[in-house]
N, C-alpha and C positions, 0 to 999 in steps of 0.2 A: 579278119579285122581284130585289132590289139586292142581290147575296152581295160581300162584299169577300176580294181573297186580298194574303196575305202577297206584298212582291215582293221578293226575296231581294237584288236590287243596292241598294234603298233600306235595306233594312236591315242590310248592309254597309257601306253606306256611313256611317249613323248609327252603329252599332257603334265603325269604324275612327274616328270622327271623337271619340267620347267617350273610346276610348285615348290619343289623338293631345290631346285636353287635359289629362288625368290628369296626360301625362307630358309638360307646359309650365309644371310651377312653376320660379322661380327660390330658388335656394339664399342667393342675395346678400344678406347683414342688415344692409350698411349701406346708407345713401344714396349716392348718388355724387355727392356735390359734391364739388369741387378747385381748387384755381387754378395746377393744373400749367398751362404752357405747351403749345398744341397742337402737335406733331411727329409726325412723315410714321412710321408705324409702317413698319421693316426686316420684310417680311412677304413669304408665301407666301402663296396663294388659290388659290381653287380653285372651280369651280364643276360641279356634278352633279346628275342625277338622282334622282329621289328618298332619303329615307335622311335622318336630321337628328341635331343636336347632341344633345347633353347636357347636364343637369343644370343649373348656373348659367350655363355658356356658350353654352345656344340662346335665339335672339330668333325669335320665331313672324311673319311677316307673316299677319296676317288684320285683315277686317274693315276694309281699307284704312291701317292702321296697325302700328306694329312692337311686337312687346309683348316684354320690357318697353321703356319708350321711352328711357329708361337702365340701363346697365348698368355693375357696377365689378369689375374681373377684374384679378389680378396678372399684370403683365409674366410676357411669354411663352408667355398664354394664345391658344388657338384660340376663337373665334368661331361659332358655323355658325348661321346666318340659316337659316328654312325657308317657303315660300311655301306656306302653306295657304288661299289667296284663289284665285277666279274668275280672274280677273284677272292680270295679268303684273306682275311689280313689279323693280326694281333695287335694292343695294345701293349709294349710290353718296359716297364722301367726299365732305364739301364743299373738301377744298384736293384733291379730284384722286388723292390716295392711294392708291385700289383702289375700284375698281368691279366687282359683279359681273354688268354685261351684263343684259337679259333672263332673269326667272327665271319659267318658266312655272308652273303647279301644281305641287307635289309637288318640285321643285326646289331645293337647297340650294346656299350659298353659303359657305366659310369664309376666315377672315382671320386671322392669326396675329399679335397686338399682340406685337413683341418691344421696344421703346420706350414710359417712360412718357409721359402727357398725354391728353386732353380728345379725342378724336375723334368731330368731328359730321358728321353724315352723312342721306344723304335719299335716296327715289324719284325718280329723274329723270321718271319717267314719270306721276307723281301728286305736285304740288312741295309739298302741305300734309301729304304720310307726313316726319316729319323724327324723328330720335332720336340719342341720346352715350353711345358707351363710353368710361367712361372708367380708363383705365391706371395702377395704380400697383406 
């Protein structure tokens, strides 16, 4: 006879993963289009172990992609990227800016835009994850 049992790390794991989207909305009510100039944001980064952003300033990696895949934050705002993929993924400018290296599971990333403008950025390691914050 075929009995099925609860296995408590799947179900942690489902659990932790439905908090974990709850608290992935973005706050942002506009669009982020601009035609500021793009400029090298004066920044501080950082990268860590589990633990993620906030409210309109977290971008989620899952799913192979960055969500949202734009984002618009007033100068001075922190960032934090958070890797909830299989997978390994980077933060990385496209002029070179800041990178955040290898980010395994659970792994976050933050950037601190203190200059406005357009920064586009991508996975070095998956070159079709691409997304823009952009600064104003």
């Amino acid at each position: 006879m075929f009995r099925s049992r609860p296995r408590p790390a799947l179900l942690a794991t489902i659990v932790a993963l439905a908090v974990a989207l709850a608290a992935c909305g973005s706050s942002s009510s506009s669009p982020a289009a601009t035609t500021a100039p793009t400029s090298a944001p004066a920044a501080s980064s950082a990268a860590s172990p589990a633990g993620g952003g906030g409210g309109g300033n977290a971008v989620t990696i899952q799913n192979f992609a960055f969500g949202p895949a734009t984002l618009e934050v007033p100068v001075g705002t922190t960032v934090t990227w958070t890797n909830q993929d299989s997978a390994s993924h980077t933060v990385t400018a496209d002029d070179g800016s800041f990178d955040s290296k290898s980010l395994s599971t659970g792994q976050t990333f933050s950037q601190t835009f203190s200059t406005a403008g357009t920064f586009t950025y991508h996975c070095s390691i998956h070159s079709t994850m691409k997304a823009t914050v952009t600064v104003k």
